[in-house]
N, CA, C and O atoms as a Tinker XYZ file with bonds, in Angstrom:
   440  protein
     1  N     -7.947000   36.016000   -5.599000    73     2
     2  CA    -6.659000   35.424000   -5.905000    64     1     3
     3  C     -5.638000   36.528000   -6.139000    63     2     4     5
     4  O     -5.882000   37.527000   -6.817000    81     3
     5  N     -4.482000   36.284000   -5.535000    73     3     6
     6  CA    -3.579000   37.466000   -5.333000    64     5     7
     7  C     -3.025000   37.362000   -6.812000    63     6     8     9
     8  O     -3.151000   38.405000   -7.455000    81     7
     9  N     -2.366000   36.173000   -7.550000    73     7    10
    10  CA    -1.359000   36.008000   -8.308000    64     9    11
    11  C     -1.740000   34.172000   -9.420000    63    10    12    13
    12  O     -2.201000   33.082000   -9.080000    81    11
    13  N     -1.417000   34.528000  -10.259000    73    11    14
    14  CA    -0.905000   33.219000  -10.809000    64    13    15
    15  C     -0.294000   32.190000  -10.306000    63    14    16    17
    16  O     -0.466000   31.023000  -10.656000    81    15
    17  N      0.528000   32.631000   -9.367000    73    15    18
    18  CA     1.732000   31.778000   -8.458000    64    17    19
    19  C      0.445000   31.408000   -7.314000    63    18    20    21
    20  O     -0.107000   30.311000   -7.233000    81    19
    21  N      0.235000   32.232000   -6.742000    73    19    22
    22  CA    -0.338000   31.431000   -5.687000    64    21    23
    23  C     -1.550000   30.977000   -5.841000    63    22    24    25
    24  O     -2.226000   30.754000   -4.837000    81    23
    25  N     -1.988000   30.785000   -6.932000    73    23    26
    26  CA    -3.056000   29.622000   -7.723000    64    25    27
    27  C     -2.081000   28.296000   -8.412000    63    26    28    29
    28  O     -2.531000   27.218000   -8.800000    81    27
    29  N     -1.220000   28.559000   -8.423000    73    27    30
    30  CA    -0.757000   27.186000   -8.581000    64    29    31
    31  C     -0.011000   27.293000   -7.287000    63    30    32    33
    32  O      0.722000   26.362000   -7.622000    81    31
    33  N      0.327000   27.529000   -6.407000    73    31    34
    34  CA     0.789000   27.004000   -4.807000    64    33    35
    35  C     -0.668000   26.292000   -4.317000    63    34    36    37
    36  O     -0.610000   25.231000   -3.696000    81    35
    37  N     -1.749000   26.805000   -4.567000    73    35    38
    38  CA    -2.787000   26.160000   -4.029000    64    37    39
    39  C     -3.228000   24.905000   -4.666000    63    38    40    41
    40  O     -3.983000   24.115000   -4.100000    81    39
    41  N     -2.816000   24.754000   -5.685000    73    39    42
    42  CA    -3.399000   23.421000   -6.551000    64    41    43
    43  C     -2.370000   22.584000   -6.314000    63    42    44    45
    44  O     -2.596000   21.436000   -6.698000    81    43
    45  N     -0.994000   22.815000   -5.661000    73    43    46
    46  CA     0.362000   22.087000   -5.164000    64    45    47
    47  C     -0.470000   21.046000   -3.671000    63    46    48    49
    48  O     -0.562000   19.894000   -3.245000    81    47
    49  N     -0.965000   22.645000   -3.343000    73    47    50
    50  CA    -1.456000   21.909000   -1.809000    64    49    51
    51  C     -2.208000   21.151000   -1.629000    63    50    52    53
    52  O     -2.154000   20.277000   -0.764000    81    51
    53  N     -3.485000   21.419000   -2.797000    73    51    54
    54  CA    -4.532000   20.045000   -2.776000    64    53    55
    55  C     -4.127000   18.865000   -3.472000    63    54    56    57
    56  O     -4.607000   17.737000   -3.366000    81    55
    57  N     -2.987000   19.339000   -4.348000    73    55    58
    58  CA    -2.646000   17.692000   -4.912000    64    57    59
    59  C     -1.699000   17.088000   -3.658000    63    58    60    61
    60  O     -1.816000   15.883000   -3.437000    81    59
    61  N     -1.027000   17.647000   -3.059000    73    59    62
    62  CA    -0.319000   16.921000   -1.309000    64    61    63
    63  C     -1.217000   16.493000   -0.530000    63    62    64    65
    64  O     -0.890000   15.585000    0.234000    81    63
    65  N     -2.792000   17.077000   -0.479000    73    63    66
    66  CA    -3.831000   17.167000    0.488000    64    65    67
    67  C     -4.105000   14.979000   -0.532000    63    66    68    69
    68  O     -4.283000   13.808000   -0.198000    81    67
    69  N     -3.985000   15.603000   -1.444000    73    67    70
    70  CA    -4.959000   13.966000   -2.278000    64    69    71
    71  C     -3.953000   12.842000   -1.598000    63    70    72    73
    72  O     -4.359000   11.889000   -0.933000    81    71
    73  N     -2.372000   13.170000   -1.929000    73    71    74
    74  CA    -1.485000   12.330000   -1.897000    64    73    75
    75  C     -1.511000   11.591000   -0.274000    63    74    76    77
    76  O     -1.519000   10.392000    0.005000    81    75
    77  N     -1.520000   12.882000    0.716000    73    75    78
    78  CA    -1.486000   12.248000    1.895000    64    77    79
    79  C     -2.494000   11.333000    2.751000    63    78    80    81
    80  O     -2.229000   10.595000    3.699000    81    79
    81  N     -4.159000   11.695000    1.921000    73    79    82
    82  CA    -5.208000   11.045000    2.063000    64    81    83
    83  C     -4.778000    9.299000    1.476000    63    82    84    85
    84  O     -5.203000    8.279000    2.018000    81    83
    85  N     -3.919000    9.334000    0.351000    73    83    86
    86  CA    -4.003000    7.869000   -0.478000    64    85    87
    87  C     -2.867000    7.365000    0.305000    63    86    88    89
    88  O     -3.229000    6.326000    0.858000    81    87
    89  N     -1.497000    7.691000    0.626000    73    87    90
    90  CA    -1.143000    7.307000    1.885000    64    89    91
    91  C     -1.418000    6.704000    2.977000    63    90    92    93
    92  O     -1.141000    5.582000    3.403000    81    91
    93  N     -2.114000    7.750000    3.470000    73    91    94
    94  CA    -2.861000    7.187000    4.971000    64    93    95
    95  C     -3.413000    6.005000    4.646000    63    94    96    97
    96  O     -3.105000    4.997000    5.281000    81    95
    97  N     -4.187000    5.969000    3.747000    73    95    98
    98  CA    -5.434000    4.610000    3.332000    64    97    99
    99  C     -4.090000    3.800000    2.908000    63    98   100   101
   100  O     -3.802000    2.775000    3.526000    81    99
   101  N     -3.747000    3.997000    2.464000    73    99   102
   102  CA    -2.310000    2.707000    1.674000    64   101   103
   103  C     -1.758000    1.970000    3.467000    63   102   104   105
   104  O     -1.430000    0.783000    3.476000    81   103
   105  N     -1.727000    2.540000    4.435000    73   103   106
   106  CA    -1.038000    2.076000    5.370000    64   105   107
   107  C     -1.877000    1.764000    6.434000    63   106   108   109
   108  O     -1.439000    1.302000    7.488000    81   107
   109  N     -3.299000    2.030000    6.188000    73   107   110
   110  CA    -4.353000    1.720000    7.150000    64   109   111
   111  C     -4.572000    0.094000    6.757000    63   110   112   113
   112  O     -4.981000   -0.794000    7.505000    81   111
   113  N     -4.270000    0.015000    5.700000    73   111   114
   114  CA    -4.327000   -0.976000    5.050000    64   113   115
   115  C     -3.191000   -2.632000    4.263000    63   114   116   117
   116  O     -3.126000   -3.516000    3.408000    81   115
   117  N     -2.462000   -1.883000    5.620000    73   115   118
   118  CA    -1.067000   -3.007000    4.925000    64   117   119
   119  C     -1.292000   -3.820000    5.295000    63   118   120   121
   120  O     -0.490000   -4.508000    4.663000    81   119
   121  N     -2.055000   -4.840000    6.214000    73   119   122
   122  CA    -2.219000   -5.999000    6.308000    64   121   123
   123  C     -3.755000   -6.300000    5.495000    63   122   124   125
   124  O     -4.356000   -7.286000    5.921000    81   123
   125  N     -4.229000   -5.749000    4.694000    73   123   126
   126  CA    -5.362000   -6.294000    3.867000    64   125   127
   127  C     -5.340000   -7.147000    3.066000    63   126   128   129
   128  O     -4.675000   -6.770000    2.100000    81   127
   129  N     -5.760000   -8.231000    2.928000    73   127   130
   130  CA    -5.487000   -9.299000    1.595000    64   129   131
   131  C     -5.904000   -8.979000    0.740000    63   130   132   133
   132  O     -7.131000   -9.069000    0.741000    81   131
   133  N     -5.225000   -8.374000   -0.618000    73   131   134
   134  CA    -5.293000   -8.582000   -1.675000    64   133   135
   135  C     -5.376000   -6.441000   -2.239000    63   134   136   137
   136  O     -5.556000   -5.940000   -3.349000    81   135
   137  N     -5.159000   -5.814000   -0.935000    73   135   138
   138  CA    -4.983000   -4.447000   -1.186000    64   137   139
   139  C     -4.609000   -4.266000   -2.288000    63   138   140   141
   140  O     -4.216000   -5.310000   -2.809000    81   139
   141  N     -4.530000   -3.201000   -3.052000    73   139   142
   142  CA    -3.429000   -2.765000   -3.783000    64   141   143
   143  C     -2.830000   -0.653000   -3.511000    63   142   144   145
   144  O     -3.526000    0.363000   -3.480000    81   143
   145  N     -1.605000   -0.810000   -3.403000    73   143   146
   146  CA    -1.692000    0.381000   -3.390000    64   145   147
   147  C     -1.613000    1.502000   -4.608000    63   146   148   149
   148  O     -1.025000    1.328000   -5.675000    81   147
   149  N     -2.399000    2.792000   -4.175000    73   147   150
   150  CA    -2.597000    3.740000   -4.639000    64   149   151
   151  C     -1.872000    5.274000   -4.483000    63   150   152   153
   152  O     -1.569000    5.873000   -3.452000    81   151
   153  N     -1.743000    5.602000   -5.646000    73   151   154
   154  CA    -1.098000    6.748000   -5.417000    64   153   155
   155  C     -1.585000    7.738000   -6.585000    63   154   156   157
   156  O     -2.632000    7.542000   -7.202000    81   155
   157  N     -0.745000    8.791000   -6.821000    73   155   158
   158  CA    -1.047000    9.629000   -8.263000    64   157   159
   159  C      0.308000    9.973000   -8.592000    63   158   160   161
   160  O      1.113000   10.322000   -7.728000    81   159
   161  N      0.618000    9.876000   -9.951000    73   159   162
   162  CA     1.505000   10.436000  -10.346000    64   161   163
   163  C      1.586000   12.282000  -10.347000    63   162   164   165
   164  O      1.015000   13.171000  -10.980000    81   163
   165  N      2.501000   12.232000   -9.394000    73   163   166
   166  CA     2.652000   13.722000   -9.205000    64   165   167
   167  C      3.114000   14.785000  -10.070000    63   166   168   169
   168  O      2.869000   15.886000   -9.577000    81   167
   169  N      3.606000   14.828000  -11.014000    73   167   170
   170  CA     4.431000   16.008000  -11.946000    64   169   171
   171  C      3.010000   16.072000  -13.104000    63   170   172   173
   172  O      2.469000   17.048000  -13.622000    81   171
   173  N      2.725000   14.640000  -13.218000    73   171   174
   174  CA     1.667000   14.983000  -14.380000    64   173   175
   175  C      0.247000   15.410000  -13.803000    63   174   176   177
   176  O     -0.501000   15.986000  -14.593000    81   175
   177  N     -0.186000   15.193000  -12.546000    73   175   178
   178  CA    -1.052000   15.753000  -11.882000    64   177   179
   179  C     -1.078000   17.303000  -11.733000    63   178   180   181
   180  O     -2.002000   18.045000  -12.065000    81   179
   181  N      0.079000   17.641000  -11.186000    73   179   182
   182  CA    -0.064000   18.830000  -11.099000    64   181   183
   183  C     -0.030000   19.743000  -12.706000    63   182   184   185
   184  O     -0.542000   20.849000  -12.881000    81   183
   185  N      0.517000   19.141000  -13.473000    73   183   186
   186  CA     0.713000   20.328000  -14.607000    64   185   187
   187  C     -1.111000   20.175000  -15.651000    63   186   188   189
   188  O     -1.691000   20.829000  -16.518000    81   187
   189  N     -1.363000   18.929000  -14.863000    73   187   190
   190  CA    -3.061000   18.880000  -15.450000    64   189   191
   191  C     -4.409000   19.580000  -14.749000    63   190   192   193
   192  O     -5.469000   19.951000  -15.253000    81   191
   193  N     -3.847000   19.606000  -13.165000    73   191   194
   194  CA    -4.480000   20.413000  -12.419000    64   193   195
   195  C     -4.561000   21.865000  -12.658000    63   194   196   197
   196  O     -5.582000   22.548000  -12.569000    81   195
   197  N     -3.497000   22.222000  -12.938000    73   195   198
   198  CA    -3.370000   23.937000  -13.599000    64   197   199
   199  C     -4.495000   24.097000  -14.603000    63   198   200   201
   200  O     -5.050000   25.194000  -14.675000    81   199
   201  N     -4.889000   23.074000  -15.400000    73   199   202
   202  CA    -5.193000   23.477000  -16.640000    64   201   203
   203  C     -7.105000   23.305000  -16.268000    63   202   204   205
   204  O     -8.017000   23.757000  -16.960000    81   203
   205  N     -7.232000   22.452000  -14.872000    73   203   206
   206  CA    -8.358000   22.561000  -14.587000    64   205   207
   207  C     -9.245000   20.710000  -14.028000    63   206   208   209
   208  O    -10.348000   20.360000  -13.608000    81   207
   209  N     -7.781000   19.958000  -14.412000    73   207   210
   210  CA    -8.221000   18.809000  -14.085000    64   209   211
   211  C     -8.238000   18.269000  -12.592000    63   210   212   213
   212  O     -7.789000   19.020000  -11.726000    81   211
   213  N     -8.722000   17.024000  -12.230000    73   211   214
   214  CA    -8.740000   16.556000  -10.921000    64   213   215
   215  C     -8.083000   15.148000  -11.220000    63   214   216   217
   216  O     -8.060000   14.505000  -12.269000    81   215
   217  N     -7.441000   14.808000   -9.701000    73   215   218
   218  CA    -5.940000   13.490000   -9.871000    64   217   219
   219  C     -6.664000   12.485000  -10.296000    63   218   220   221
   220  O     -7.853000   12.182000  -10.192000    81   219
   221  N     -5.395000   11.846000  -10.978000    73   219   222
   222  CA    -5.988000   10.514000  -11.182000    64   221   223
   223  C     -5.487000    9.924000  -10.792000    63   222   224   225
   224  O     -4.267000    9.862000  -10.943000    81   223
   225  N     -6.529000    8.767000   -9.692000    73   223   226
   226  CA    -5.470000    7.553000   -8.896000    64   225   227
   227  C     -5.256000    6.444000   -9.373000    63   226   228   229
   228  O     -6.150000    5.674000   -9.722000    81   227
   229  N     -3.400000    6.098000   -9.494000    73   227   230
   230  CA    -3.381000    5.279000  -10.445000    64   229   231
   231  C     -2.838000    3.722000   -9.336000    63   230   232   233
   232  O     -3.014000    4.000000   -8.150000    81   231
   233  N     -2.284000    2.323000   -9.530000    73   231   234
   234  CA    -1.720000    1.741000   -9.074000    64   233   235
   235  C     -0.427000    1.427000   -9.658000    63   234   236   237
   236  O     -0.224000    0.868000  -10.735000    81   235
   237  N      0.690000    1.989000   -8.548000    73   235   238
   238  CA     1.726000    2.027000   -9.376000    64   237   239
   239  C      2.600000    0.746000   -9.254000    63   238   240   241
   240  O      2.748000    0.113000   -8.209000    81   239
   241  N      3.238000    0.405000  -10.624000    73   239   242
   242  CA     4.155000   -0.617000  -11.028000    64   241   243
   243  C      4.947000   -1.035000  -10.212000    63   242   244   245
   244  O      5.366000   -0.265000   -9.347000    81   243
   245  N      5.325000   -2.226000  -10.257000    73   243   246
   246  CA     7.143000   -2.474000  -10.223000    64   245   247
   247  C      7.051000   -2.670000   -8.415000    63   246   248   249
   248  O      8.143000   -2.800000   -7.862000    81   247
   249  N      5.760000   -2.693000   -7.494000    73   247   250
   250  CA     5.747000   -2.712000   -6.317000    64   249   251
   251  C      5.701000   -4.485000   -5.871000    63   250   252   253
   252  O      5.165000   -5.240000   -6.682000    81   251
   253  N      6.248000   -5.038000   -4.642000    73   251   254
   254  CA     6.732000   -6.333000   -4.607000    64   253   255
   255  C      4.808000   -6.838000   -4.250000    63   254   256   257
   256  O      3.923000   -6.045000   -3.928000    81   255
   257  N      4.679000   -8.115000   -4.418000    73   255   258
   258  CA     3.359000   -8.320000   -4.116000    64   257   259
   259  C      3.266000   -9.834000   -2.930000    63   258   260   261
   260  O      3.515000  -11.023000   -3.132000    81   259
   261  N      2.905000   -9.260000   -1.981000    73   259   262
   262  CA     2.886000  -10.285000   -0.884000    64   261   263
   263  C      1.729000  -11.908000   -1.171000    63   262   264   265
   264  O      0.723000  -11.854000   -1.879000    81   263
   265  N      2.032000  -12.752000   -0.698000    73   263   266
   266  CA     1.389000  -14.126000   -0.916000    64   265   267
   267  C     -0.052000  -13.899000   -1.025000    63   266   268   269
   268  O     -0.876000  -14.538000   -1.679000    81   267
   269  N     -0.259000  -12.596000   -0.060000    73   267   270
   270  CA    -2.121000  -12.722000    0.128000    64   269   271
   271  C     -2.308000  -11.487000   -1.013000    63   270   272   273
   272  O     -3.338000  -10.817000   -1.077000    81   271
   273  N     -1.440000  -11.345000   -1.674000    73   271   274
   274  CA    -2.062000  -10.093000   -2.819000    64   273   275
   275  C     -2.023000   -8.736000   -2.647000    63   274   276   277
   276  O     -2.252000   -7.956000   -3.571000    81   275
   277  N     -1.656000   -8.276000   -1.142000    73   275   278
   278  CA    -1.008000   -6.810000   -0.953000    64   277   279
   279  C      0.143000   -6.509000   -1.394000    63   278   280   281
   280  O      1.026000   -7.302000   -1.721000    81   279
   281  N      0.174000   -5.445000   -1.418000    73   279   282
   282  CA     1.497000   -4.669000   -2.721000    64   281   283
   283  C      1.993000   -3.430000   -1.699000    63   282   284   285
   284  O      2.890000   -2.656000   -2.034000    81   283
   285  N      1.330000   -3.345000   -0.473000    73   283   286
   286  CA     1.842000   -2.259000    0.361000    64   285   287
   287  C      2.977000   -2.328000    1.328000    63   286   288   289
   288  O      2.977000   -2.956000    2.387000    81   287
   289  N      4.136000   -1.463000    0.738000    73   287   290
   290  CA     5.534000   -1.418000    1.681000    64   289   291
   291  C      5.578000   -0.311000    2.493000    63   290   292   293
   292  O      5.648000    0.806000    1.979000    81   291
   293  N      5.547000   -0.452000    3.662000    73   291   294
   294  CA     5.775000    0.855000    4.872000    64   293   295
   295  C      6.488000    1.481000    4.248000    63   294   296   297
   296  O      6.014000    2.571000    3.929000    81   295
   297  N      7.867000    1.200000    3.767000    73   295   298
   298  CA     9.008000    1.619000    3.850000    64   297   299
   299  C      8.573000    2.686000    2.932000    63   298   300   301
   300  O      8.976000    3.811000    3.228000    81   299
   301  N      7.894000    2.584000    1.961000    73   299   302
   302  CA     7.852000    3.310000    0.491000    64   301   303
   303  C      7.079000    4.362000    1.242000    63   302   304   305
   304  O      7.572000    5.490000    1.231000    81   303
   305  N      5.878000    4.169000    1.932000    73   303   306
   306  CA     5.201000    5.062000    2.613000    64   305   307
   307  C      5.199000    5.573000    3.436000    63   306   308   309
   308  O      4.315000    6.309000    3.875000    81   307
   309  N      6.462000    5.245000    3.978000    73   307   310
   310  CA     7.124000    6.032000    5.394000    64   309   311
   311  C      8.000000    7.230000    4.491000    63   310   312   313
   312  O      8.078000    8.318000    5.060000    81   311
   313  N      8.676000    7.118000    3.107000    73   311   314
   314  CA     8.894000    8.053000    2.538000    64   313   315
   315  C      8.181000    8.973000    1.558000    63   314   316   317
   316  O      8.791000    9.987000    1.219000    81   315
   317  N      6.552000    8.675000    0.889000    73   315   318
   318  CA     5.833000    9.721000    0.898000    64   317   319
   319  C      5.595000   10.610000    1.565000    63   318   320   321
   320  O      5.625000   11.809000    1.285000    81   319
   321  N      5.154000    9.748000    3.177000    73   319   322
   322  CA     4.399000   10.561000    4.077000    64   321   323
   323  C      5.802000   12.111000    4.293000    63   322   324   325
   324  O      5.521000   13.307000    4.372000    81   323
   325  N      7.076000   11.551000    4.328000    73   323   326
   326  CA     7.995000   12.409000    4.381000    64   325   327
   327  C      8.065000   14.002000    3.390000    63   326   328   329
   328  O      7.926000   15.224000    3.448000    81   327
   329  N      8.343000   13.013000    2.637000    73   327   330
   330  CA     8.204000   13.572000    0.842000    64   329   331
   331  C      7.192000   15.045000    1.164000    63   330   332   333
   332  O      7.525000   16.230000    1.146000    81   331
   333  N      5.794000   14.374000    1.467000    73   331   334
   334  CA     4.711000   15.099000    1.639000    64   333   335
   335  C      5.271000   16.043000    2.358000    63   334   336   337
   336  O      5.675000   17.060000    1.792000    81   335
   337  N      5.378000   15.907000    3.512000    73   335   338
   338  CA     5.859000   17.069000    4.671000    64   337   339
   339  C      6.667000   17.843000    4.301000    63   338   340   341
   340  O      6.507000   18.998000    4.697000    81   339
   341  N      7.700000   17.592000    3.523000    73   339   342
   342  CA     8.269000   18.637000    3.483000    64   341   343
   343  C      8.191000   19.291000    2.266000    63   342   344   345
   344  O      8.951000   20.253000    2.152000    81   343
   345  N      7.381000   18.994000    1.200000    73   343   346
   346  CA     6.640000   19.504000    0.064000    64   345   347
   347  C      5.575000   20.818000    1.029000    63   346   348   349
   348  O      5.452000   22.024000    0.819000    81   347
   349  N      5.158000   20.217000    1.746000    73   347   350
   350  CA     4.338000   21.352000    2.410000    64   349   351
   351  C      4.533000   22.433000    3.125000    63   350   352   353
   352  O      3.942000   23.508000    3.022000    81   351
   353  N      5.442000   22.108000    3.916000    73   351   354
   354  CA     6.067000   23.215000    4.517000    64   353   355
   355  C      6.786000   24.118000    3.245000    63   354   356   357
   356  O      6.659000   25.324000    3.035000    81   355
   357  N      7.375000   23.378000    2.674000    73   355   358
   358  CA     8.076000   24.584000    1.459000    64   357   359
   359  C      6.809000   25.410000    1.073000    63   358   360   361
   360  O      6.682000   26.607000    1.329000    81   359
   361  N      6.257000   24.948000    0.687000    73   359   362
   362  CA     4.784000   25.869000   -0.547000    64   361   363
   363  C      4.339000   26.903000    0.610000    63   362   364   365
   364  O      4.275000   28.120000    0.437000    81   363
   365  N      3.998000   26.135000    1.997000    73   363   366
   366  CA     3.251000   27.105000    2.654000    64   365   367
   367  C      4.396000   27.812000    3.137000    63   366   368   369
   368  O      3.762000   28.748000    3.624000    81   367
   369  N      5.041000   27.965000    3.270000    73   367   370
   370  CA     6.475000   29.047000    3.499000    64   369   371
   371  C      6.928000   29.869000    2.507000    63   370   372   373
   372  O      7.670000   30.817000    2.765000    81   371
   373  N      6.517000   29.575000    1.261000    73   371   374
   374  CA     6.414000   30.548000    0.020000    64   373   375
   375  C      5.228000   31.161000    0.163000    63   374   376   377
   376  O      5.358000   32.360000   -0.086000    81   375
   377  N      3.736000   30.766000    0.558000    73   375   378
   378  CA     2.958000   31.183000    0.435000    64   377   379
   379  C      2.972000   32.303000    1.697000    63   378   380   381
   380  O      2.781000   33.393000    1.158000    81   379
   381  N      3.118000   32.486000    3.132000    73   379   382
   382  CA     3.815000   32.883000    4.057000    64   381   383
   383  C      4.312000   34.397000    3.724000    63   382   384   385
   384  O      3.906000   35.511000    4.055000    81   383
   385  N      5.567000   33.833000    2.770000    73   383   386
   386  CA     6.334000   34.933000    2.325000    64   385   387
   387  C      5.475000   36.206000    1.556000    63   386   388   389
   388  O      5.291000   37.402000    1.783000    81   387
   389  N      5.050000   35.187000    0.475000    73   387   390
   390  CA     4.133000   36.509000   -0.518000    64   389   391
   391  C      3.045000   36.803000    0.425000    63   390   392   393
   392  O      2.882000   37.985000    0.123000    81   391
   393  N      2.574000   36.679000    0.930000    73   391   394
   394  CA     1.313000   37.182000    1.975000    64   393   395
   395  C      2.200000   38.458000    2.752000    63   394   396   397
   396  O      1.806000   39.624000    2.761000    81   395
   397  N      3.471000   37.984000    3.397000    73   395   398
   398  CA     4.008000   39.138000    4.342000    64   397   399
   399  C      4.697000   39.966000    3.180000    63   398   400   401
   400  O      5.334000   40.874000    3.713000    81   399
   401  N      4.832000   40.012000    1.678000    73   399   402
   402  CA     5.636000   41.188000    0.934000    64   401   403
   403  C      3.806000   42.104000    0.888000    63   402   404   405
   404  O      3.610000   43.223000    1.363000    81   403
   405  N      2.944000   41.410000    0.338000    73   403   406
   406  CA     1.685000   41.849000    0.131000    64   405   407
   407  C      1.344000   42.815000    1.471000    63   406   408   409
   408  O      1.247000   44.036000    1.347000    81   407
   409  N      1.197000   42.224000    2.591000    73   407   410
   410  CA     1.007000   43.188000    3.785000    64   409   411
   411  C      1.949000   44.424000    3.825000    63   410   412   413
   412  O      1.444000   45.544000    3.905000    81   411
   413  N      3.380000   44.257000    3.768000    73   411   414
   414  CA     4.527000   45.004000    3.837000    64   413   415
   415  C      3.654000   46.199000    2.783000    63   414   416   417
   416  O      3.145000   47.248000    3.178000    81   415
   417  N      3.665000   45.854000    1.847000    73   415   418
   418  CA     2.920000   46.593000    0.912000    64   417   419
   419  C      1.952000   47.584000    1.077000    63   418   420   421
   420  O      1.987000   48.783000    0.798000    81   419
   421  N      1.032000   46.852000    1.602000    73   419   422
   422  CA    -0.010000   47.437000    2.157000    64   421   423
   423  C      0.411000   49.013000    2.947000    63   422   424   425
   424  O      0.162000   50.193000    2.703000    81   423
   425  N      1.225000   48.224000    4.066000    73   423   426
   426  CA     1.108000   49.374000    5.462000    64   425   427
   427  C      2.234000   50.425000    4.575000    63   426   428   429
   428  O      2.118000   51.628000    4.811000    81   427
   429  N      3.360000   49.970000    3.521000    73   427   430
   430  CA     4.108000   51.410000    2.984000    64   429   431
   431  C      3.350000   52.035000    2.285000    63   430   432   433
   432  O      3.773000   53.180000    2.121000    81   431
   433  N      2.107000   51.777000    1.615000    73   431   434
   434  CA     1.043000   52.352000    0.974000    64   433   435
   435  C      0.240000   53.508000    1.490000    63   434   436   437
   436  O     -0.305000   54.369000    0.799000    81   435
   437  N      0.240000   53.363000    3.458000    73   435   438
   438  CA    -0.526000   54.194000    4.017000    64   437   439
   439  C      0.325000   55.142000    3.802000    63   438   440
   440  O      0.079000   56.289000    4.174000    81   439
């Protein structure tokens, strides 16, 4: 492990890696009777993951609930899946960066 930082960039990535897995299943699944969808609360995930924990999947509130008992809206999950993407590209583009100051490093070292 290079840094502190990029131990928590990596615990960023597996909590996006969880999120986009519960996603996918949330939308594999929108016509299921009686689904419910799943997600994790993200801010408290990650600041529990640092400390050594693993997500917890919760079912979140306040979502509309269809006649047959599904609770899954594209719409909401057409903007995770977003959310996600570009959560990822940021981290791994930070991560990117410190890798190429680290190399830079390296070769002014020789």
């Amino acid at each position: 492990m290079l840094d502190p930082i990029q131990s928590r960039m990596e615990h960023y990535l597996d909590l996006l890696s969880t999120r986009q897995k519960l996603v996918a299943s949330n939308v594999a699944n929108l016509d299921t009777p009686g689904y419910k969808t799943r997600d994790i609360d993200f801010q408290f995930e990650f600041e529990s993951q640092l400390s050594g924990g693993s997500p917890t999947v919760v079912e979140p509130t306040g979502l509309i609930v269809k006649n047959d008992g599904n609770n899954v809206s594209l719409d909401r999950e057409a903007r995770l899946l977003a959310e996600n993407a570009m959560r990822f590209n940021f981290v791994t583009n930070l991560m990117k960066n410190e890798l190429r100051m680290v190399k830079l490093a390296i070769e002014e070292g020789k």
